[in-house]
MMTF fields as JSON, N, C-alpha, C and O atoms, coordinates in Angstrom:
{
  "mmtfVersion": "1.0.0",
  "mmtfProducer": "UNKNOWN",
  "numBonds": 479,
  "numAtoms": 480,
  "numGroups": 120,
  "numChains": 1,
  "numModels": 1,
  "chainsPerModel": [1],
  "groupsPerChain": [120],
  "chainIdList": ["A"],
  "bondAtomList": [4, 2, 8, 6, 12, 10, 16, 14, 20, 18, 24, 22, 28, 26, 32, 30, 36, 34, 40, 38, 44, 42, 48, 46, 52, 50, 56, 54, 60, 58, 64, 62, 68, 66, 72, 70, 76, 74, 80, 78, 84, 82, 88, 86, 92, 90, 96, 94, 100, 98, 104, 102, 108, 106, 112, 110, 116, 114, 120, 118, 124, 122, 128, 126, 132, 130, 136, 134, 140, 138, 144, 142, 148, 146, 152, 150, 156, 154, 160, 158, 164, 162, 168, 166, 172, 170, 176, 174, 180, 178, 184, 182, 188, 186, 192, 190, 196, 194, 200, 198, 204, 202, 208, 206, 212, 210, 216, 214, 220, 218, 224, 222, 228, 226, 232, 230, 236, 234, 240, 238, 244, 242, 248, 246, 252, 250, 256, 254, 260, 258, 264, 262, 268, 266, 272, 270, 276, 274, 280, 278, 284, 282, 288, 286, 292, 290, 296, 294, 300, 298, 304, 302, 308, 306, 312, 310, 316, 314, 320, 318, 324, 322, 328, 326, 332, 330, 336, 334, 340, 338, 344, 342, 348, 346, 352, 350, 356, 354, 360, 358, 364, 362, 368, 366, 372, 370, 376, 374, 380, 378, 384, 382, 388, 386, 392, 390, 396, 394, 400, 398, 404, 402, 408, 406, 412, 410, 416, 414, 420, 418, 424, 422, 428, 426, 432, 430, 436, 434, 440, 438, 444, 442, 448, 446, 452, 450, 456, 454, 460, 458, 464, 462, 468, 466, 472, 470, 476, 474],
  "bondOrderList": [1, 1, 1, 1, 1, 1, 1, 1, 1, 1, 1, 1, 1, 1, 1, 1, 1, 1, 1, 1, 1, 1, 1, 1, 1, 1, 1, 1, 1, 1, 1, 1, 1, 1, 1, 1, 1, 1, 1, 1, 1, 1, 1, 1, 1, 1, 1, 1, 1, 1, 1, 1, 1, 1, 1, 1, 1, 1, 1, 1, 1, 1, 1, 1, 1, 1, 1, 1, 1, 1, 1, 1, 1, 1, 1, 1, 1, 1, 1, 1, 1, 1, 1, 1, 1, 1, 1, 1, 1, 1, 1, 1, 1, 1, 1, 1, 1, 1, 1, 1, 1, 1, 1, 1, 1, 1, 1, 1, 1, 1, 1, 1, 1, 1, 1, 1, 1, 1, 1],
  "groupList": [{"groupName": "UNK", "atomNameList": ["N", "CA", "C", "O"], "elementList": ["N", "C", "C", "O"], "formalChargeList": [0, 0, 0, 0], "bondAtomList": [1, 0, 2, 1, 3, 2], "bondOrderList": [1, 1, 2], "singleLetterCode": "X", "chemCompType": "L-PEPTIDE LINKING"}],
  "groupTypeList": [0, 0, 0, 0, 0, 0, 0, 0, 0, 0, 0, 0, 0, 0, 0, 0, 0, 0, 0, 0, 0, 0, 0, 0, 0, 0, 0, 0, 0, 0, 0, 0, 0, 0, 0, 0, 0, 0, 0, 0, 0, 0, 0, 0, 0, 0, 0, 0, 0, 0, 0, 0, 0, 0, 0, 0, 0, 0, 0, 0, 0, 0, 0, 0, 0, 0, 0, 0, 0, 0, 0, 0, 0, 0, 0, 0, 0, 0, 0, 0, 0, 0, 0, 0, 0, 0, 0, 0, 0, 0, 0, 0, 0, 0, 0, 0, 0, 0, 0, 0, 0, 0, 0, 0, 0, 0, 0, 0, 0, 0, 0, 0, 0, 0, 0, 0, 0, 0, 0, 0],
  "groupIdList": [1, 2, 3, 4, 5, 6, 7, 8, 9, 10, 11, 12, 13, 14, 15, 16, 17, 18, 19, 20, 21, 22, 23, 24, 25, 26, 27, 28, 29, 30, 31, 32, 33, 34, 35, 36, 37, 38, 39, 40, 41, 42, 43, 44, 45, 46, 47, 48, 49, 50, 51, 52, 53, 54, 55, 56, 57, 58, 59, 60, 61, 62, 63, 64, 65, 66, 67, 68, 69, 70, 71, 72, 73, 74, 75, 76, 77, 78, 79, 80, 81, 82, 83, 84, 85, 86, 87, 88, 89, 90, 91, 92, 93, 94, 95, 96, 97, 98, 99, 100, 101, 102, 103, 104, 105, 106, 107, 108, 109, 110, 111, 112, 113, 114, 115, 116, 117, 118, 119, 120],
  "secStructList": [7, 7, 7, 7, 7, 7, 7, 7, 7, 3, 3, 3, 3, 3, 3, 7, 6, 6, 1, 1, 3, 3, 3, 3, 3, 3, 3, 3, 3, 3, 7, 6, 6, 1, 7, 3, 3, 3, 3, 3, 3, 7, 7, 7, 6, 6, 7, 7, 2, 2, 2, 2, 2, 2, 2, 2, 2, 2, 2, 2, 2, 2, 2, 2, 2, 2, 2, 1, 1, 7, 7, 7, 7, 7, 6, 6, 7, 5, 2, 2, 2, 2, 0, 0, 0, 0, 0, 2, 2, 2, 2, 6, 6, 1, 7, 7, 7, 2, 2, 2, 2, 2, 2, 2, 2, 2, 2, 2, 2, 2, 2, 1, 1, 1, 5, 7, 7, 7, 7, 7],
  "xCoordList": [-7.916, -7.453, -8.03, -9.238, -7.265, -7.798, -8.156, -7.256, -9.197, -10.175, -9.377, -8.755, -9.507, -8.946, -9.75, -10.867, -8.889, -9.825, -9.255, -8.152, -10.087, -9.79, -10.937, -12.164, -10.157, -10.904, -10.064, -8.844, -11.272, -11.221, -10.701, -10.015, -11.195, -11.38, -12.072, -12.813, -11.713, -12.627, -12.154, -11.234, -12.516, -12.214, -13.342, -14.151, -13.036, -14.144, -13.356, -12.358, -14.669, -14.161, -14.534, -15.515, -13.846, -13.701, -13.187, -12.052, -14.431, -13.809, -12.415, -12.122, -11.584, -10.529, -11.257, -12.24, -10.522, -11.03, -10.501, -10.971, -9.582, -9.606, -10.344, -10.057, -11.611, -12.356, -12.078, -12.751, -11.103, -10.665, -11.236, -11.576, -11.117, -11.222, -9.579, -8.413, -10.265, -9.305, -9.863, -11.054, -8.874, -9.136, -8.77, -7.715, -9.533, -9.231, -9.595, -10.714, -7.906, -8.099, -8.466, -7.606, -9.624, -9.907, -9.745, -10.65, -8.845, -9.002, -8.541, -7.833, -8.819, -8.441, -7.854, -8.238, -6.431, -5.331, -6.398, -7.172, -5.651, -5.871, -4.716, -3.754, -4.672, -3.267, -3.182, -3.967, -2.057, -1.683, -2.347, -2.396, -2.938, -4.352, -5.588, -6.457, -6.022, -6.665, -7.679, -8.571, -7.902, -8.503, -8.482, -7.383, -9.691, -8.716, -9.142, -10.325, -7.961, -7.775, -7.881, -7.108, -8.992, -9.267, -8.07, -7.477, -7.662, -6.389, -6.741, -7.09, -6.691, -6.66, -5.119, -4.185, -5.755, -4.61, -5.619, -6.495, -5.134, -5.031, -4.413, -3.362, -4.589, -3.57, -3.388, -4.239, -2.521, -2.041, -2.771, -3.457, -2.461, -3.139, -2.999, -1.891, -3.975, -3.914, -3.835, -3.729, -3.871, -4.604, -5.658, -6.73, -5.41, -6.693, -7.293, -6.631, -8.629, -9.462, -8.545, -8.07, -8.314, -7.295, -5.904, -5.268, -5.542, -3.935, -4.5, -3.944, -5.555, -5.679, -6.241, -6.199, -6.808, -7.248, -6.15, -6.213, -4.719, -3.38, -2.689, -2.023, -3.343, -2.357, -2.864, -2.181, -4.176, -5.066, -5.002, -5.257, -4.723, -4.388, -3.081, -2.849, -2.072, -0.805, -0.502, 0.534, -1.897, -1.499, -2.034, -1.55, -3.36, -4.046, -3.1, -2.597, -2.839, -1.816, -1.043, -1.167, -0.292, 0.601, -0.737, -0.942, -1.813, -2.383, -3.073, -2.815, -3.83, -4.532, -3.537, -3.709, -2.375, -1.261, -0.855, -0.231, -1.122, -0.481, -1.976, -1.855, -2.98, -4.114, -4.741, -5.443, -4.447, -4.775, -3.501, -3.849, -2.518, -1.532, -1.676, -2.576, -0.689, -0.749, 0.698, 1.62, 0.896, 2.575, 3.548, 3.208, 4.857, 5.802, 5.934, 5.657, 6.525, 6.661, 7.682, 8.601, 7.725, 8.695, 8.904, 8.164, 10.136, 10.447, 10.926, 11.417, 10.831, 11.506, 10.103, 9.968, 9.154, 7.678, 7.125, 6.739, 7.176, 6.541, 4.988, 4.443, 4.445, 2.412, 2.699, 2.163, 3.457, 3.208, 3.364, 2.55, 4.634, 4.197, 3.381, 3.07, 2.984, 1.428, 0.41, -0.086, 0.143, -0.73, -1.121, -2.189, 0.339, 0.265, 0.136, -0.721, 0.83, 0.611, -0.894, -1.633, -1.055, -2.429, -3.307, -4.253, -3.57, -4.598, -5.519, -6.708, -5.024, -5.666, -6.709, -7.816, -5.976, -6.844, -8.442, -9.611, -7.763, -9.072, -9.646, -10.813, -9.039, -10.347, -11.422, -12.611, -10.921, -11.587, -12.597, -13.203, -13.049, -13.549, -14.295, -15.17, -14.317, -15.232, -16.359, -16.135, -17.3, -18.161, -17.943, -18.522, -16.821, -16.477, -17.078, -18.138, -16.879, -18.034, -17.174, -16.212, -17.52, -16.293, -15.808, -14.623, -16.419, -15.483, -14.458, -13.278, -14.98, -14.172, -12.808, -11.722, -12.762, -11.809, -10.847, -9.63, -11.555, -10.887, -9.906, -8.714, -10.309, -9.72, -8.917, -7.975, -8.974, -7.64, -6.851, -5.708, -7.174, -6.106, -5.264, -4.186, -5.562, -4.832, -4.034, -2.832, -4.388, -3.621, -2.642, -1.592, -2.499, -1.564, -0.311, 0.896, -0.828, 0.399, 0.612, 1.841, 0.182, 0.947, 1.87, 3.007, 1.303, 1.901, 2.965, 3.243, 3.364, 3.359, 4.838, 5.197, 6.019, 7.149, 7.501, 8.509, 6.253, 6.696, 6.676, 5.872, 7.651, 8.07, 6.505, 5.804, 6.392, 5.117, 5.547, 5.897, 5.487, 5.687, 5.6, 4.579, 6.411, 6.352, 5.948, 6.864, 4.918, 5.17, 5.083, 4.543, 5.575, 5.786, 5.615, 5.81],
  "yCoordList": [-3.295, -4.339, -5.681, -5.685, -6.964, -7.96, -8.897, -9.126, -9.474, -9.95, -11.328, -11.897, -11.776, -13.548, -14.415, -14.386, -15.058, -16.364, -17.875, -17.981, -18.892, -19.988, -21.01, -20.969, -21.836, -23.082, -24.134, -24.225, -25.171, -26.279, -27.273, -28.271, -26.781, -26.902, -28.31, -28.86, -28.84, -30.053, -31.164, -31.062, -32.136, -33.286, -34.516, -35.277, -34.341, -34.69, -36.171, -36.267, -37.359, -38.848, -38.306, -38.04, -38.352, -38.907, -39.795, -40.189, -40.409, -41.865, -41.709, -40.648, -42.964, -42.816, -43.677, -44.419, -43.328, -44.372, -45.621, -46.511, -45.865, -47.493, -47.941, -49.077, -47.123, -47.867, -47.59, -47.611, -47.385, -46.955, -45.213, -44.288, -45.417, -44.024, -42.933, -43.117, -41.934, -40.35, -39.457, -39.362, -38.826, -37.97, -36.294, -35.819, -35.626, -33.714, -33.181, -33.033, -32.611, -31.831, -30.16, -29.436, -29.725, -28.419, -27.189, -26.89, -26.601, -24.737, -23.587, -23.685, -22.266, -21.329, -20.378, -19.957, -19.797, -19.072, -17.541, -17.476, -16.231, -15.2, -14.62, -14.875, -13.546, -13.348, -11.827, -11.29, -11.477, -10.178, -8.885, -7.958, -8.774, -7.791, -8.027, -7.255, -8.86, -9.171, -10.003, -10.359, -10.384, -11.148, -12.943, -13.482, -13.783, -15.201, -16.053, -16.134, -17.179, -18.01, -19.438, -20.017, -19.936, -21.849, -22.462, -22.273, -23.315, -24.238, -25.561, -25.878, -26.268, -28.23, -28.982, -28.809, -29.806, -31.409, -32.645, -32.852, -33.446, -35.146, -35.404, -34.766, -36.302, -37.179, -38.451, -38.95, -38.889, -39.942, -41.485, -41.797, -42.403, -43.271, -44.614, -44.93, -44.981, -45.482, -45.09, -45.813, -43.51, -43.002, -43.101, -43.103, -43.208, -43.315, -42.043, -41.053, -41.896, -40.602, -40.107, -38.986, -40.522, -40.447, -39.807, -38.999, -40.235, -39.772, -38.303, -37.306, -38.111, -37.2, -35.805, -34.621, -36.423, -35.388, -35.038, -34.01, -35.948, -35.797, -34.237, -33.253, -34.763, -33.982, -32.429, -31.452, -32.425, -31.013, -30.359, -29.156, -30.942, -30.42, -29.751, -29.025, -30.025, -29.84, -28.917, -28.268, -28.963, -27.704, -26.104, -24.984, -26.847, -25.803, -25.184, -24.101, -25.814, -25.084, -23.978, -22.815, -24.184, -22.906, -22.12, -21.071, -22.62, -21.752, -20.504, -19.301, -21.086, -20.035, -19.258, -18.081, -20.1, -19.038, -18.06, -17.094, -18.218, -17.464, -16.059, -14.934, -16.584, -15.201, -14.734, -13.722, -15.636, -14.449, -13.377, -12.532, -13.197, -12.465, -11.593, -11.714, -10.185, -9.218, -9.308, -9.772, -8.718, -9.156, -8.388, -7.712, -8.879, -8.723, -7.434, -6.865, -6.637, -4.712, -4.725, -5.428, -3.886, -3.182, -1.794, -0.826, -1.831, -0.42, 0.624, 1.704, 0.412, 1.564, 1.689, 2.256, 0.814, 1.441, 2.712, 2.97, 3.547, 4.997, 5.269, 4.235, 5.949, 6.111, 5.801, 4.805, 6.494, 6.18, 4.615, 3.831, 4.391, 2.994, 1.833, 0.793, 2.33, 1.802, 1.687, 0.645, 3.171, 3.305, 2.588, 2.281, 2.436, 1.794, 0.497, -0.035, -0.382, -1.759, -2.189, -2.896, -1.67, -2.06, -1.361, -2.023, -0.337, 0.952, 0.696, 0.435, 0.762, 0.948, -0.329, -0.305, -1.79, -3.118, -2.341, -2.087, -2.249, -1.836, -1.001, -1.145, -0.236, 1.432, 0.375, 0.259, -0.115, -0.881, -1.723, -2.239, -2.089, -3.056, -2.238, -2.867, -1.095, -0.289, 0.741, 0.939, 1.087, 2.124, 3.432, 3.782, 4.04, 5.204, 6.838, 6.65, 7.995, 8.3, 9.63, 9.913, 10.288, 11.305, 12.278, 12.61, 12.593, 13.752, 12.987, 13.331, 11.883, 10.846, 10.462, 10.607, 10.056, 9.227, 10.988, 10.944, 12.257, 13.96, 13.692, 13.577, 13.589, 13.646, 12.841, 13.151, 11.349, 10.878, 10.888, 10.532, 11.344, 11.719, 12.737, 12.588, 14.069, 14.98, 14.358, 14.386, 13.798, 13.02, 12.398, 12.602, 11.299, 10.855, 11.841, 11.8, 12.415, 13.663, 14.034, 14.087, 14.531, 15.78, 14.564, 14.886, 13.269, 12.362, 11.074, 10.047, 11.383, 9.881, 9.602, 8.446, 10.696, 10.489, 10.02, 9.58, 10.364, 9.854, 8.519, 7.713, 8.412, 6.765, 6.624, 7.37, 5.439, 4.981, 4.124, 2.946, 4.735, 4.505, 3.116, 3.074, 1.813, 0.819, 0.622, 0.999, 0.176, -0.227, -1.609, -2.296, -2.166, -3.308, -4.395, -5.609],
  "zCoordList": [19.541, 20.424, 19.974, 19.737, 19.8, 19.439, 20.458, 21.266, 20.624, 21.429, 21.618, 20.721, 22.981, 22.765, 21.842, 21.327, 21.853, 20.66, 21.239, 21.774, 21.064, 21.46, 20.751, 20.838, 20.099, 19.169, 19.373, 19.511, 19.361, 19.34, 18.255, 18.48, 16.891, 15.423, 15.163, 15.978, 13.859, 13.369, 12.88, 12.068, 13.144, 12.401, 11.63, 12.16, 10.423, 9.701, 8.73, 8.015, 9.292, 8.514, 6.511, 5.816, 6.441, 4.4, 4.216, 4.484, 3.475, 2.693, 1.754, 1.203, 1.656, 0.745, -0.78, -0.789, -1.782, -2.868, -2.759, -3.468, -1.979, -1.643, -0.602, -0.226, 0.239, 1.182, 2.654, 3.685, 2.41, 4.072, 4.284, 3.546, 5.467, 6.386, 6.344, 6.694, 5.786, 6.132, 7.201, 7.498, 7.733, 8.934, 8.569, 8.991, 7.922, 7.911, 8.795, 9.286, 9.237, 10.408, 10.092, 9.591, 10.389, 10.263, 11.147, 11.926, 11.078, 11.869, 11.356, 10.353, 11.897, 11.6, 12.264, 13.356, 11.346, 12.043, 11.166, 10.211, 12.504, 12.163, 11.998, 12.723, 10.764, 9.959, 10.799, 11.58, 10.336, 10.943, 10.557, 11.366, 9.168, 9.051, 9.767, 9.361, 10.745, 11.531, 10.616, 11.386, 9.588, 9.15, 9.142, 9.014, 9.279, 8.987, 8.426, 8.095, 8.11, 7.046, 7.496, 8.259, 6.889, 6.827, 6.479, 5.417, 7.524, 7.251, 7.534, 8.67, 6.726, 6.944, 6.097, 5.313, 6.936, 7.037, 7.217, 8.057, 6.026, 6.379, 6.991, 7.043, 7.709, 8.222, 7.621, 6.884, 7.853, 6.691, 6.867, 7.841, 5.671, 5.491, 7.326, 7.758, 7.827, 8.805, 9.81, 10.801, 9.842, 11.451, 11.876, 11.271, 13.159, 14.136, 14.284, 13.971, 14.782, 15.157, 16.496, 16.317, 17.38, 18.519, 18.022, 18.7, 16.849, 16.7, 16.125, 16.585, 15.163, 14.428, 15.448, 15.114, 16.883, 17.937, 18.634, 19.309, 18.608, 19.474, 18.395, 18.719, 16.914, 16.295, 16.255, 16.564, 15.817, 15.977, 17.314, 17.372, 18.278, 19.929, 20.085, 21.052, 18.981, 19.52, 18.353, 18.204, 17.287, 16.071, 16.821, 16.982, 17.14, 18.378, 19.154, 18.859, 20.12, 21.32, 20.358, 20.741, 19.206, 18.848, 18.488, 19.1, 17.386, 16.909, 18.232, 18.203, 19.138, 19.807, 20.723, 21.04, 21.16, 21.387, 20.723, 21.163, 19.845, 18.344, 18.122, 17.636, 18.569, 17.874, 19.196, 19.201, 20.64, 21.443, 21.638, 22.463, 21.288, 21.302, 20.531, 19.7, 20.53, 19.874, 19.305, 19.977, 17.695, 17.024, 18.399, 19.371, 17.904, 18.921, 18.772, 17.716, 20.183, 20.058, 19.661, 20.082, 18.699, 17.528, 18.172, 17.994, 19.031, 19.567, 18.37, 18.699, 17.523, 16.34, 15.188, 14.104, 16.087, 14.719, 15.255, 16.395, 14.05, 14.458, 14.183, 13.797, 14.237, 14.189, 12.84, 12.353, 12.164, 10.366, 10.127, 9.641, 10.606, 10.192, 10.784, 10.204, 12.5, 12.613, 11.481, 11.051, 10.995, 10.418, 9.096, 8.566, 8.753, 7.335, 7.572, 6.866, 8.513, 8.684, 8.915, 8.229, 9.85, 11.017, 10.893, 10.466, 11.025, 10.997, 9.661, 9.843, 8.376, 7.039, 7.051, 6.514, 7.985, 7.547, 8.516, 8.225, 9.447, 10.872, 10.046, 9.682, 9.742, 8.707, 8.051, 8.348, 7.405, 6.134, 6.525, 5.586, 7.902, 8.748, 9.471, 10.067, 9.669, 10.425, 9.027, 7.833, 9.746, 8.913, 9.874, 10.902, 9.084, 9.628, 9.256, 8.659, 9.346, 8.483, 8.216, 8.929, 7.323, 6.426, 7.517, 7.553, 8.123, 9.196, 9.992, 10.045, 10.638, 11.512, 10.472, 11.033, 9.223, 8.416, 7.994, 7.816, 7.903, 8.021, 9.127, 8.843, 10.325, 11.586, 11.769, 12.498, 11.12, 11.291, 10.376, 10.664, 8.755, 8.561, 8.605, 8.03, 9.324, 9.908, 10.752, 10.486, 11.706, 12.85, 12.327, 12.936, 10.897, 10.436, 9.895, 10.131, 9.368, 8.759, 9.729, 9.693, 11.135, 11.722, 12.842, 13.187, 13.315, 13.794, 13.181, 13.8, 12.057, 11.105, 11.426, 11.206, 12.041, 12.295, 14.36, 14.913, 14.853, 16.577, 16.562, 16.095, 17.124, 17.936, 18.652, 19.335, 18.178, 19.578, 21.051, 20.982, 22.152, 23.196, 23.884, 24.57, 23.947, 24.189, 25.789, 26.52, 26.417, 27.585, 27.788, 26.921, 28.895, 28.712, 30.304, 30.246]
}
């Protein structure tokens, strides 16, 4: 189960080589293997710190909408192809231990063709 998440992210002044002020907007989206990825933006020459907090607010809003959620239900994904999408990243992220990683993969073979049960 993926945990809510909610950020603020960053905005950091860099000088330009003509003297003026740049604004990088910094945050991070979490990808669908549950892992995540550093994303920035300038904003362009002659923004304000204000425009560049209007713009990171309104990248925000999709982003943390976007990673406290779980992907959309796929009424036709079966345990197998749970398993293969989602399951293998999570294995890989846990210290599981050889009887436990036995047991589920029995479970995969003898389950890998049932529909998984949407509720909603």
């Amino acid at each position: 189960m993926m945990t809510q998440s909610y950020q603020k992210g960053t905005i950091q002044k860099r000088p330009r080589r003509d003297g003026t002020l740049a604004y990088r907007l910094a945050w991070r989206e979490r990808q669908s293997d549950a892992q995540w990825v550093q994303r920035t933006m300038t904003m362009p020459p002659g923004s304000t710190s204000k425009e560049a907090r209007i713009k990171l607010d309104q990248i925000l809003d999709k982003v943390n909408d976007r990673n406290g959620q779980s992907a959309e239900a796929d009424p036709s994904l079966t345990f197998g192809g749970f398993v293969g999408r989602h399951w293998e990243a999570y294995q890989k992220n846990q210290a599981l231990r050889p009887r436990s990683l036995s047991a589920i993969r029995n479970l995969e073979k003898s389950e890998a063709e049932r529909p998984i049960a949407i509720s909603g």
